[in-house]
Each structure stands twice: as structure tokens, then as C-alpha cells.
C-alpha positions as CSV (number, residue, x, y, z in Angstrom):
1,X,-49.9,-30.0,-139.4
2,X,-46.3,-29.5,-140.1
3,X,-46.1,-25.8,-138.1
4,X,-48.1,-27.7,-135.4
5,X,-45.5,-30.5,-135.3
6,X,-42.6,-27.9,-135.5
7,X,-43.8,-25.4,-132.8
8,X,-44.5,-28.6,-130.3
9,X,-40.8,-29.6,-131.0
10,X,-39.3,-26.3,-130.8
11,X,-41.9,-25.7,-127.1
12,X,-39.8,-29.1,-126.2
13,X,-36.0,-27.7,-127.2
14,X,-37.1,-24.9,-125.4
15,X,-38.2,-27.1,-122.2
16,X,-35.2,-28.9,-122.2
17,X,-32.6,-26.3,-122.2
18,X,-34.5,-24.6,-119.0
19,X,-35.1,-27.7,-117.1
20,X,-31.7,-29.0,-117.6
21,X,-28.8,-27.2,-116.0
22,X,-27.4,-24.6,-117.7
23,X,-24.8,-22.3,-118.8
24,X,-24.4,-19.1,-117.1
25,X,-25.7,-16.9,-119.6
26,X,-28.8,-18.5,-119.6
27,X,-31.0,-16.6,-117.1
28,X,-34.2,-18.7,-117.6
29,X,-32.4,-22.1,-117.0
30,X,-30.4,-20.5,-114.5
31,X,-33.3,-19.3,-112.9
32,X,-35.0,-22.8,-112.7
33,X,-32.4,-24.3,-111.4
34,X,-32.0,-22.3,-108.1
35,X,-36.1,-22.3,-107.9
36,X,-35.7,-26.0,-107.9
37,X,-32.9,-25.8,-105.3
38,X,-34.7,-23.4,-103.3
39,X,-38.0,-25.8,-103.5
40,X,-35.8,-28.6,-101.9
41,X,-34.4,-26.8,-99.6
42,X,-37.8,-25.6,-98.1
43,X,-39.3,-28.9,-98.6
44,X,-36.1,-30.3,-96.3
45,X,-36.7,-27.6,-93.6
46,X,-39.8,-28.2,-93.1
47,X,-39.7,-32.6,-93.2
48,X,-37.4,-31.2,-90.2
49,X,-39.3,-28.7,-88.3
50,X,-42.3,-30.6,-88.2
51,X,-40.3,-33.2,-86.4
52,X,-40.8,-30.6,-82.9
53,X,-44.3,-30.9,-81.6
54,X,-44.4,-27.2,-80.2
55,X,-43.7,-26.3,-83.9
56,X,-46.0,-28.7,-85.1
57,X,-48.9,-27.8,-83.0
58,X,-48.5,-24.2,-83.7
59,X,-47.4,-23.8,-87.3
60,X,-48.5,-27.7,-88.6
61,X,-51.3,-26.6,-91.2
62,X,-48.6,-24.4,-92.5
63,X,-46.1,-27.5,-92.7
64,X,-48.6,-29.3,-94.1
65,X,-49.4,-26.5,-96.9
66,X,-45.9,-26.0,-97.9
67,X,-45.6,-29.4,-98.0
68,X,-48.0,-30.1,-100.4
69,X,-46.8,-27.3,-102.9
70,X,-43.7,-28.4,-102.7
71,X,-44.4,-31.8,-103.6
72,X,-46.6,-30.9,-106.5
73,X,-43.3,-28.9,-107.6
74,X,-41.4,-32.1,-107.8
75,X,-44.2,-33.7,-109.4
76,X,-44.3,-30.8,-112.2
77,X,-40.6,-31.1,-112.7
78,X,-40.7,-34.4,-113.1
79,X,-43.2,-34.4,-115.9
80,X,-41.2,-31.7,-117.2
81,X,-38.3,-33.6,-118.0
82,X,-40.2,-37.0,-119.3
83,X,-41.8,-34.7,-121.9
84,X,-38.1,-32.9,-122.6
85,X,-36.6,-36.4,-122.3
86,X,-35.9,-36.8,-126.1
87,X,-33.9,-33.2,-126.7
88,X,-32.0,-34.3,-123.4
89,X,-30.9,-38.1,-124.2
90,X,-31.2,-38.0,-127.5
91,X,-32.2,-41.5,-128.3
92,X,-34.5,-42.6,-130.9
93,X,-37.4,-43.7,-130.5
94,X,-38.9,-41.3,-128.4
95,X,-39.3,-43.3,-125.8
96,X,-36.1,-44.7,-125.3
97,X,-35.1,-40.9,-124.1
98,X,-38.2,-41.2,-121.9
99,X,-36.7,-44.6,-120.5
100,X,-33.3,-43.3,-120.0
101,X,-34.8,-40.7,-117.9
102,X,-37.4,-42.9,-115.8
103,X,-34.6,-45.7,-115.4
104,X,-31.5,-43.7,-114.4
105,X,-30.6,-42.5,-110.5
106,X,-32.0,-38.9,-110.9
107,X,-35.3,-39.8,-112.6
108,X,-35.7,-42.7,-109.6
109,X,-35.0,-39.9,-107.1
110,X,-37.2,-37.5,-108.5
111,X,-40.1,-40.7,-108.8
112,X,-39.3,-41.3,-105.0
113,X,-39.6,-37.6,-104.2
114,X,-43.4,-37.1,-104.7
115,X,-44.4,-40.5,-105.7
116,X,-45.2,-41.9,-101.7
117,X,-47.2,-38.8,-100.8
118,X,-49.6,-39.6,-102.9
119,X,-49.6,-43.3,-102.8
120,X,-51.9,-43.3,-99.5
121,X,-54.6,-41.6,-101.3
122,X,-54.9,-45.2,-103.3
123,X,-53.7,-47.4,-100.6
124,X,-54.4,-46.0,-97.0
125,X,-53.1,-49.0,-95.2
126,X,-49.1,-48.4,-96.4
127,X,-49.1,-44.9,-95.4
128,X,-46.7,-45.4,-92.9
129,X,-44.1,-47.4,-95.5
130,X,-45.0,-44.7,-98.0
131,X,-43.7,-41.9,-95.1
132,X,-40.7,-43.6,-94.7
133,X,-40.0,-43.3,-98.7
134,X,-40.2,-39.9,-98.8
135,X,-36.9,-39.3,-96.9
136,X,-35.8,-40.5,-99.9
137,X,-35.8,-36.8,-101.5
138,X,-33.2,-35.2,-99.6
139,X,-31.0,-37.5,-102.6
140,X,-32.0,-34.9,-104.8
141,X,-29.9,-32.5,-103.2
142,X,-27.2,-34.3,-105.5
143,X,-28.2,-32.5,-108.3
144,X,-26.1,-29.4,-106.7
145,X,-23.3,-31.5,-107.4
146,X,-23.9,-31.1,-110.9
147,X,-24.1,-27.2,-110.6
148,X,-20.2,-27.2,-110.0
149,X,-17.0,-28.9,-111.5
150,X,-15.6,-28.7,-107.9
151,X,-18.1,-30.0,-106.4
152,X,-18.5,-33.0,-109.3
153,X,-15.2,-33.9,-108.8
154,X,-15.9,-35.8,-105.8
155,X,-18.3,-37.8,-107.6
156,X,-16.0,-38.3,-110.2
157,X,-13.1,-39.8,-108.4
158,X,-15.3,-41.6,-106.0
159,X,-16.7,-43.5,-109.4
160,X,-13.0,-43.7,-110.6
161,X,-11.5,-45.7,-107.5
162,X,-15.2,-47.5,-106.9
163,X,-13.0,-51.0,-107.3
164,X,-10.2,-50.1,-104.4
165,X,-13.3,-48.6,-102.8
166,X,-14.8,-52.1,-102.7
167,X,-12.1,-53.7,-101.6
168,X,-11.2,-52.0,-98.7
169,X,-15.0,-52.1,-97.5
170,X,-14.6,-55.9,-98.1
171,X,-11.5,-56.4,-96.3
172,X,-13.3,-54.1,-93.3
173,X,-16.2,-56.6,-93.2
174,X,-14.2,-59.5,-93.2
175,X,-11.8,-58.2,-90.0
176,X,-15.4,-57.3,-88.2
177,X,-16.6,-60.5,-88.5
178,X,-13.7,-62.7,-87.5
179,X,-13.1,-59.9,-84.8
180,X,-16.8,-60.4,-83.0
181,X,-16.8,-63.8,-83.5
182,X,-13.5,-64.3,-81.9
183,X,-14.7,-61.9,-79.1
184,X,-17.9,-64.3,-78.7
185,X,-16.0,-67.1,-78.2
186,X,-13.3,-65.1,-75.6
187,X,-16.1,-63.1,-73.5
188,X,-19.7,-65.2,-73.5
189,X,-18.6,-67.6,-70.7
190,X,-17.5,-64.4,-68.2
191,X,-20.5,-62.1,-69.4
192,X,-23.3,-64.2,-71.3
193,X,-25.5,-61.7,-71.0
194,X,-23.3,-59.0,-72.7
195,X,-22.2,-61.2,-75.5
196,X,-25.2,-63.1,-75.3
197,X,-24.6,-64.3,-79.2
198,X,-22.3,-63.5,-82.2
199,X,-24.6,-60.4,-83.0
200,X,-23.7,-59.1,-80.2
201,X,-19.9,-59.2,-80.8
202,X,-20.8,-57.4,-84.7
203,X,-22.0,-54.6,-82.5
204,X,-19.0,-54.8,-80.7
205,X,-16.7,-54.9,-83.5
206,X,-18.2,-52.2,-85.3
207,X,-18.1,-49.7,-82.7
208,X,-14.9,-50.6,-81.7
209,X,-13.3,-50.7,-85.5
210,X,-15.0,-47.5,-87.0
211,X,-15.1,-45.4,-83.1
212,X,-13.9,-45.8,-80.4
213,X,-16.3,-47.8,-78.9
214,X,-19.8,-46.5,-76.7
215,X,-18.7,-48.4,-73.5
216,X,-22.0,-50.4,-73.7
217,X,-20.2,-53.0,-74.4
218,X,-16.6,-54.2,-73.2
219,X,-14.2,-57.2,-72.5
220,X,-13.4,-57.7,-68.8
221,X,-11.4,-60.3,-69.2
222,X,-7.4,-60.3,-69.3
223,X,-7.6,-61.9,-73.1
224,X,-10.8,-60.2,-74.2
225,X,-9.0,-56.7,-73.5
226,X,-5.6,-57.8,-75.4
227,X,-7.8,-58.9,-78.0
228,X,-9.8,-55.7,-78.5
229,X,-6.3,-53.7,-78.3
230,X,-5.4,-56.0,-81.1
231,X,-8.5,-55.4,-83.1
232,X,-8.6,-51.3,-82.1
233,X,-5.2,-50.7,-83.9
234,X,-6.4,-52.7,-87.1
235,X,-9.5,-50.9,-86.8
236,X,-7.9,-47.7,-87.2
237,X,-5.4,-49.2,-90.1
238,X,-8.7,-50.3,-91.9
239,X,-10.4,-47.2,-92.0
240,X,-7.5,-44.9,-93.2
241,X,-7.5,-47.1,-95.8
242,X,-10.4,-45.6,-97.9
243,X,-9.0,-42.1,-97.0
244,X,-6.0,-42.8,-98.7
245,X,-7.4,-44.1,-101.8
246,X,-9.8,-41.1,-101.9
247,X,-6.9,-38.6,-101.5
248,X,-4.8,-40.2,-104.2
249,X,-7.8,-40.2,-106.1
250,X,-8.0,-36.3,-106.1
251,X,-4.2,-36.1,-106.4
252,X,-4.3,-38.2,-110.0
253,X,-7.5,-35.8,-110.8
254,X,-4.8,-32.8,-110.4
255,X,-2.2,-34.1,-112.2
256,X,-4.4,-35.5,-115.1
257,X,-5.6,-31.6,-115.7
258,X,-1.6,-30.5,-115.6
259,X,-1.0,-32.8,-118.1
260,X,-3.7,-31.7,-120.2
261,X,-2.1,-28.2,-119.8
262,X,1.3,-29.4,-120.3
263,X,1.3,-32.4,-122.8
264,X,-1.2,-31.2,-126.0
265,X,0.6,-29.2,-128.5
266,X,-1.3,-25.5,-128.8
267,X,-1.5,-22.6,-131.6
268,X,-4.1,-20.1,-132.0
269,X,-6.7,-20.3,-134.8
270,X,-8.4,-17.0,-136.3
271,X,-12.0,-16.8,-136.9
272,X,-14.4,-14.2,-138.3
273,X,-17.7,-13.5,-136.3
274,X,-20.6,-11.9,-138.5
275,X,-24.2,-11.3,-137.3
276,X,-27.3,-12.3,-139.7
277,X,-29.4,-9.3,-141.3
278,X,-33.2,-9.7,-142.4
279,X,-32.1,-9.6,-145.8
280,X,-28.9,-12.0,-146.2
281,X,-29.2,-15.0,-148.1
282,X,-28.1,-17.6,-145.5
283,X,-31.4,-17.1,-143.4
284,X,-34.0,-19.9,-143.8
285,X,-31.1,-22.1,-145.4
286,X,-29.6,-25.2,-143.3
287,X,-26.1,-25.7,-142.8
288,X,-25.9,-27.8,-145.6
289,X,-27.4,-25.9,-148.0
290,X,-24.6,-23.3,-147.6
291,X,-21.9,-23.5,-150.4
292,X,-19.0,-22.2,-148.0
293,X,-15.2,-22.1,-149.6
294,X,-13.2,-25.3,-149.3
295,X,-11.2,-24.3,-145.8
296,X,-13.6,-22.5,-144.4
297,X,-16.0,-24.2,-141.8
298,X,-19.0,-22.6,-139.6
299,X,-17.6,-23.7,-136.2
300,X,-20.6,-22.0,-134.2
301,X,-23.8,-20.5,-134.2
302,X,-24.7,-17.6,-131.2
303,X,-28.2,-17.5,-131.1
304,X,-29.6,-15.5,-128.2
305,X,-28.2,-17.1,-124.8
306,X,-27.2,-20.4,-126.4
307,X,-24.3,-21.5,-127.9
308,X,-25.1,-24.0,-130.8
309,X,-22.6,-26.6,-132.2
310,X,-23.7,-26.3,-136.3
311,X,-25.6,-29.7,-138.1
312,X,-26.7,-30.6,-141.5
313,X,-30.1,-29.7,-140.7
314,X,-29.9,-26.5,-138.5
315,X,-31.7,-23.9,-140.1
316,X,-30.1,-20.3,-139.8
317,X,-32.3,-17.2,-138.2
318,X,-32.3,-13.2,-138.4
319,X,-30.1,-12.4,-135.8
320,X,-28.0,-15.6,-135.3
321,X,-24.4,-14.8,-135.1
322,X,-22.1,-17.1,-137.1
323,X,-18.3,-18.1,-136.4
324,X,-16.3,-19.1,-139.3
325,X,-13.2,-20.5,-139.3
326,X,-10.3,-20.6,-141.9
327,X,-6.3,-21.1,-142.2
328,X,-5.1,-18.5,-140.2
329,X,-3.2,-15.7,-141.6
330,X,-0.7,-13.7,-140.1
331,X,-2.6,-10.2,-141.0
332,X,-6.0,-11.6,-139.5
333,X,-7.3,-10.1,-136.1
334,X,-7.7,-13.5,-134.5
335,X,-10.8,-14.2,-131.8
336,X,-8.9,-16.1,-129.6
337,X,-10.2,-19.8,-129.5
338,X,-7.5,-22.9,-128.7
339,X,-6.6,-25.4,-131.4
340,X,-5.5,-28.0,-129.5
341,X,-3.2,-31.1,-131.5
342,X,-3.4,-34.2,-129.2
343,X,-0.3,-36.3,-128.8
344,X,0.6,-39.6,-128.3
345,X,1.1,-39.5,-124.7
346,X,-1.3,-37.3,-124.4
347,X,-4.9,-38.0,-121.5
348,X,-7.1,-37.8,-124.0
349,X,-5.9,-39.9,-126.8
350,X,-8.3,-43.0,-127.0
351,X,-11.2,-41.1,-125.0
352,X,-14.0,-41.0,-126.0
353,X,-15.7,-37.2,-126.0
354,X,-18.3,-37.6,-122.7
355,X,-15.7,-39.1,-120.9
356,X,-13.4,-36.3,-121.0
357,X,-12.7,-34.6,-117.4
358,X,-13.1,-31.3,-118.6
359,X,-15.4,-28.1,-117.2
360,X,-19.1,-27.9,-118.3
361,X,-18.7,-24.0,-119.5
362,X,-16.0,-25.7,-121.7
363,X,-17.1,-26.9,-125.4
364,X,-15.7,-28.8,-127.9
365,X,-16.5,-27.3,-131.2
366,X,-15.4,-29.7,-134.2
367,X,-12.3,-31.9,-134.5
368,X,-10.0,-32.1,-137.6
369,X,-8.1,-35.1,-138.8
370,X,-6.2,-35.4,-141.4
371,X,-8.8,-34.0,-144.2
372,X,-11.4,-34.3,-142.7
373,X,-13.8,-32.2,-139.9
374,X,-16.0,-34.0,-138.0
375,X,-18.9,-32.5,-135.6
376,X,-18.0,-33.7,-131.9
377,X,-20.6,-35.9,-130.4
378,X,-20.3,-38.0,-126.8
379,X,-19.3,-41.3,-129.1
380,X,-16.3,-39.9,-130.8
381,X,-13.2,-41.2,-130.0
382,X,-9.8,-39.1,-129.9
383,X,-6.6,-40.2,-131.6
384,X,-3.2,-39.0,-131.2
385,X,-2.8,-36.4,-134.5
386,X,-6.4,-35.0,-133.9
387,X,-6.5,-31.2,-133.8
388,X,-9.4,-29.8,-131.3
389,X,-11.5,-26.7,-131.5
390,X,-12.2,-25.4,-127.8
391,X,-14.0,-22.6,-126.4
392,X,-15.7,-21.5,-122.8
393,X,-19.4,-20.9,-123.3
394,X,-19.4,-17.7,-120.9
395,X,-16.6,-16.0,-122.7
396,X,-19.1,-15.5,-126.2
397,X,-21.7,-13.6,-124.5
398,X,-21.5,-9.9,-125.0
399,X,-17.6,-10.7,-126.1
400,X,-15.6,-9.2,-129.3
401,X,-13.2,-12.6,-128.7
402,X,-13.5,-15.8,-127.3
403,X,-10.9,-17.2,-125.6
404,X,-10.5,-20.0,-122.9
């Protein structure tokens, strides 16, 4: 029962590393994400080319066939990742990982992506409202995002200035409705049909504030026209506003990675890299079985395409490759990892680990302070005097060194 039990978690480590994104050594992970990508993309096309009725009369059973294996590919995937849920969040119970998943924006997306084409199968009578859900899809084009820091970035500082963001868009709303409202009261007496109520001045005002206005509708009289002049120049005022804050946001971004560059005290640290035989003791144990010397740690374990960060109860395999680390001496042939010492003034002092605004291929192995190593997880917080471990995940592969 045990084997059973240990082969079913092992199928679901397995399942998480490919459905998740990952590194670029990976080829099976790698690989599922761009089939993923690929699925979406086709899935997008044709939602759009069955939109033309030539197209649709001549190629619509086709639309209509790729349609419904693309679908069932978002269904699979999702199912996927509610079974891998618990090696991806890593909560306890079970399903709390499940929930996490089910409950956040992606796993809502990728509900929303299959869910309403099969809904009027049970309930014929919304399959109209069900249709108009399943635009809802093209939001998991957002996972892209994730496939690039670049690309994340935006996220990133869009998240970071969401207050200024929110207050601008306020202040916007605010100038639209005291703008249409004021043009209600200036231009319903000389066209009543035109601005036949204050909705119609909203229109007004947002065309006007965010365009330049669709010439449906405009003041003719000599105070209406001063008015809209008035409101066109805070209009454009208004909407540079967000711009600016979104720039600024990208220029902090940049100088919060010089800093990191310029402000953290570095010094290379030598390691040894051995691979496991058949025959050597260590396989079968767990990590903390091994009886290693006092100042020397095992900072990472190579197995295959991954890159594991060593636990208590990782067990050790034929073929793993182990990196130990030690004092460094000055007659050692060093693999060139960073030891980074964090100062006071330094971004990441107070952070916690899975807020850090560093690169996915990145990796922080352990972190020393004072006398004593700790493994990094998300919930560890940095303090000034802490000495980090760092490597780059695609520099191990194939790779004498590693170096960032």
C-alpha cells in the first residue's frame, strides 16, 4: 500500500512540474507549455473566423470540430492542475492546495474557459448567456505573461502603483460627471433632443475626455463650446496622468534592480560537485541521515532536468548530482555561485523571499545568519547581515560551473 501511495505521489510531482511553467531545461514542461499556448491560440482564431459567414458556411463543421477539441484541452488541463494542486501550493490539507487553485484568477479563468460550453447541454435555455462567457478565455492568454520577466514586469508595477492607479481613475470619473452634467444644464434648452438627459452628457464627456470626441454629439452654443474647450484640455491633463504614474513605475522597477547590483556586498563561494554511483553509501539515505562535517552543507541536488533545493526528507538517487558547499579556500577551483551579504540599506532587507523582484531562472539556495543555515522558503524574511546563496537554474545543465 505504501509503493501504491508513493508511486501516486511521485505520478503527481511529476504532473506538477510539467503543467506548471518551467525552467528551460525542462523539455517536457516546456513542451506543455507552448502546446497549451498553441491550443489557445487556435481556439482564439477560430472564436474569430467563425465570426465571417462565407467562412462559416464553408469551413463551420471544421470550426465547430476544433472547437470542441480545444475545449476538452482546457478541460484536461484544468483537471490537471486540481489533481497537481498540492505539489504546486503546497498547503496542507490537501485540499486547501485544491482551493487555492479553484479560487485564485487563473483557476477562475481556466473554469470560465470550458465551463459555458458545456453548460447548455444541462440548461438549453442560457445558451446564449453561456456564449457570451466563453469570451472569457482569451484572459488566459495572461499566462504568457508568466513565461517572461519582461513581460511580468508590467504586471508587476501595475500591482505596485494599483493605489495612484485608483486615484487617478477616480479623479477621471469625478471631472466626467460634473463635466456632462454641467453640459446638460448649458445645452438641453438649445438641442433637447441631443442632450435629451444627463446620460447623454456622460456620453458626451467621455468621448470628449478620453478622444477627441465622434462628432455625434456637440455644443452649439457660444458657452457650451467654451465649456467643452475647458473640459478638452482637462481631459487630456487627466489621462496623462496614469501614464505618468505607469512610467515612473517602470523607472523605480530599474533602479530597484541597480541597487540590488550595486548596494549588496558580494564574494565568491567554492563548492565541490560530485555525481552518485550505484554503490555509494548516500543513496537511499535522506538528507538528514547524512552525517556531513560541521561547515559543510549540501546546497543542491541536480537530478535529471531539475534543480532541487535539499530537505530533511529528500531521499538521494543513483545518478543525482550533489553540490556541497564549505569555507572557501584559496587553493580550491571554485564553481562560481554568488554569496550575496545584504546590507542595511539594502532592497531586500525586510522582504520576505516570494516577494523579491528577481528572475524565475534565478534561485535562492539557502541563507546563513549568524550560525545558522536555513532552507529558503516564500515566508522567510531577509535581514540586513544575512549572507545569500544564488544561482541561475539554466547555467547547471550540462555546466562544469555555475555562475549567475
Amino acid at each position: 500500500m505504501d509503493i501504491k501511495k508513493e508511486k501516486n505521489e511521485s505520478f503527481r510531482q511529476h504532473l506538477a512540474r510539467i503543467v506548471e511553467i518551467g525552467a528551460s531545461e525542462d523539455w517536457m514542461s516546456r513542451g506543455y507549455d507552448f502546446l497549451i499556448t498553441g491550443i489557445i491560440l487556435i481556439n482564439l482564431t477560430v472564436s474569430i473566423l467563425c465570426t465571417f459567414d462565407e467562412l462559416d458556411a464553408v469551413y463551420g463543421r471544421l470550426f465547430d470540430a476544433v472547437e470542441a477539441v480545444t475545449v476538452a484541452c482546457f478541460a484536461a488541463d484544468y483537471v490537471l492542475r486540481l489533481i497537481a494542486a498540492e505539489y504546486i501550493y503546497r498547503k496542507t490539507p490537501t485540499w486547501k492546495s485544491v482551493a487555492a487553485y479553484a479560487l485564485s484568477f487563473t483557476g477562475i479563468i481556466d473554469l470560465l474557459s470550458f465551463l459555458p460550453y458545456y453548460l447548455p447541454i444541462f440548461f438549453p435555455a442560457g445558451a446564449v448567456a453561456f456564449r457570451m462567457f466563453r469570451v472569457v478565455r482569451i484572459f488566459r492568454l495572461f499566462r504568457i505573461t508568466a513565461y517572461y520577466d519582461s513581460l511580468n514586469a508590467i504586471a508587476e508595477v501595475i500591482v505596485s502603483k494599483k493605489q495612484q492607479l485608483l486615484s487617478s481613475v477616480f479623479i477621471i470619473v469625478v471631472l466626467m460627471l460634473g463635466s456632462s452634467l454641467c453640459m446638460y444644464s448649458v445645452e438641453h434648452d438649445a438641442q433637447p433632443e441631443v442632450f435629451a438627459n444627463a446620460f447623454s452628457g456622460i456620453w458626451w464627456s467621455v468621448s470628449t475626455l478620453l478622444t477627441v470626441g465622434y462628432g455625434d454629439i456637440y455644443p452649439i452654443t457660444t458657452l457650451g463650446r467654451a465649456l467643452s474647450t475647458v473640459i478638452t484640455f482637462l481631459g487630456v491633463l487627466m489621462v496623462a496622468i496614469p501614464t505618468g504614474i505607469i512610467s515612473a513605475g517602470f523607472v523605480e522597477q530599474y533602479n530597484r534592480i541597480q541597487a540590488n547590483a550595486t548596494i549588496a556586498k558580494e564574494r565568491d563561494i567554492h563548492f565541490i560537485k560530485f555525481r552518485l554511483e550505484a554503490n555509494d553509501t548516500w543513496v537511499g539515505q535522506s538528507v538528514a541521515e547524512l552525517r556531513l562535517p560541521h561547515d559543510v552543507i549540501l546546497t543542491a541536488i541536480h537530478r535529471g532536468h531539475e534543480v532541487i533545493v535539499p530537505h530533511g526528507n529528500l531521499v538521494l538517487a543513483k545518478d543525482d548530482t550533489l553540490v556541497l558547499g564549505a569555507e572557501p579556500l584559496r587553493d580550491d577551483v571554485p564553481i562560481d555561485l554568488k554569496e550575496v551579504m545584504l546590507l542595511e540599506k539594502s532592497p531586500w532587507n525586510g522582504q520576505y523571499i516570494r516577494d523579491l523582484d528577481i528572475s524565475r531562472q534565478t534561485v535562492i539556495i539557502m541563507v546563513k545568519r549568524g550560525n545558522r543555515v536555513l532552507i529558503p522558503k516564500g515566508s522567510t524574511r531577509l535581514k540586513a547581515g544575512d549572507v545569500l546563496l544564488l544561482h541561475t537554474k539554466a547555467n547547471i545543465t550540462g555546466s562544469s560551473t555555475m555562475a549567475i
